[in-house]
N, C-alpha and C positions, 0 to 999 in steps of 0.2 A: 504494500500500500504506500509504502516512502522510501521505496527504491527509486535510482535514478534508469531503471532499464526503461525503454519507450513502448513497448509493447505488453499485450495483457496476456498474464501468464495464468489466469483461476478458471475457475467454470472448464474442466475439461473432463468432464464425466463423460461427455459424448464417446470419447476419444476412449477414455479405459475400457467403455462397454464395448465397441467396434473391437479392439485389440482382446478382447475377455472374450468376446462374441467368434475372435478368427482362432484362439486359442483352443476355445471347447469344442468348436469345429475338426481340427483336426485331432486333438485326442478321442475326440467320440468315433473320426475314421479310421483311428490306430485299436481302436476297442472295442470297433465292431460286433468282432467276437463273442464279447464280454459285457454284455450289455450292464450290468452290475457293477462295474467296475468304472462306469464314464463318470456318473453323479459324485463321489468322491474324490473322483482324479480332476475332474472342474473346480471341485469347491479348494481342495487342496492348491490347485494352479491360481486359483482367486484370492485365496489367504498368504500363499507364497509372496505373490508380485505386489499385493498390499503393504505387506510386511519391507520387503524388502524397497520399497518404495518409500516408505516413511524413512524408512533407517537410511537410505541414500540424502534424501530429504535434512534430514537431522543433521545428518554429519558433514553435509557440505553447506551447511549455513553456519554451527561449531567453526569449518573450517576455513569460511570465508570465499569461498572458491565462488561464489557466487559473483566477486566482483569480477572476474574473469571475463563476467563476458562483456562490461564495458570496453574489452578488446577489440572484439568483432564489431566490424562496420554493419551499419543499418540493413544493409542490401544483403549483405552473408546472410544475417539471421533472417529476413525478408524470404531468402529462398531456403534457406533450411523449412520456415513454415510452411511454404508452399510447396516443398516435395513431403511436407507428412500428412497434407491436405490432400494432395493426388494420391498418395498412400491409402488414405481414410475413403476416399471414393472408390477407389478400385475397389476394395476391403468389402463396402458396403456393399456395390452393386455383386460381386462374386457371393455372398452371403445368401444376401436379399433370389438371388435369380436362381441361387442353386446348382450353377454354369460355373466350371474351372476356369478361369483366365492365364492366360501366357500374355506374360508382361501387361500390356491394359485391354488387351481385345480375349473376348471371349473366347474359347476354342470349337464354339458352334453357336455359329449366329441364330440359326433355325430354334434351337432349344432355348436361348437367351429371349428372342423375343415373341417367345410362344406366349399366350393369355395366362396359362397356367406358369408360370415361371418366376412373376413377383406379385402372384397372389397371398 
């Protein structure tokens, strides 16, 4: 809130669900198998990266590291944001549509934009 950084860093719930969202995606297709075994191994993957998110959290504001990135010029962090933006859409539509993607185009256009697909 009285940081000198220019850009807003809160409100990023969207962002952990998508990443939590692409996460328990592919443990549930490594677990297939094992249908019993994906609901704990999510919830575990959810309590892991929470955890260890705070504790990175903590100890780089302890260690100051934060002021670091008054280093980087406007435009770096500018596209750093915007390639985890294109990250966050790919993410979403490959989730949402059910359709594998290579790199940002889907691997079957036909199935992507079928009626049934971001029902």
């Amino acid at each position: 809130i009285f940081g000198r950084l220019q850009y807003y860093t809160n409100a990023t719930q969207e962002v952990c669900a998508i990443l939590y969202g692409a996460m328990a995606s592919r443990a549930a297709t490594q677990l297939a198998d094992q249908p019993g075994r994906i609901p704990p191994t999510v919830l575990a993957l959810i309590v892991t990266g929470t955890v260890f998110t705070g504790v990175c959290c903590f100890l780089f504001g302890k260690l100051g590291i934060g002021k670091l990135m008054l280093a980087f010029p406007s435009p770096v962090t500018t596209g750093f944001l915007g390639t985890i933006g294109f990250f966050l859409v790919k993410q979403a539509l490959q989730i949402t549509s059910g359709v594998p993607f290579k790199y940002f185009y889907p691997i079957s256009l036909t199935d992507f934009i079928a009626p049934r697909s971001l029902c």
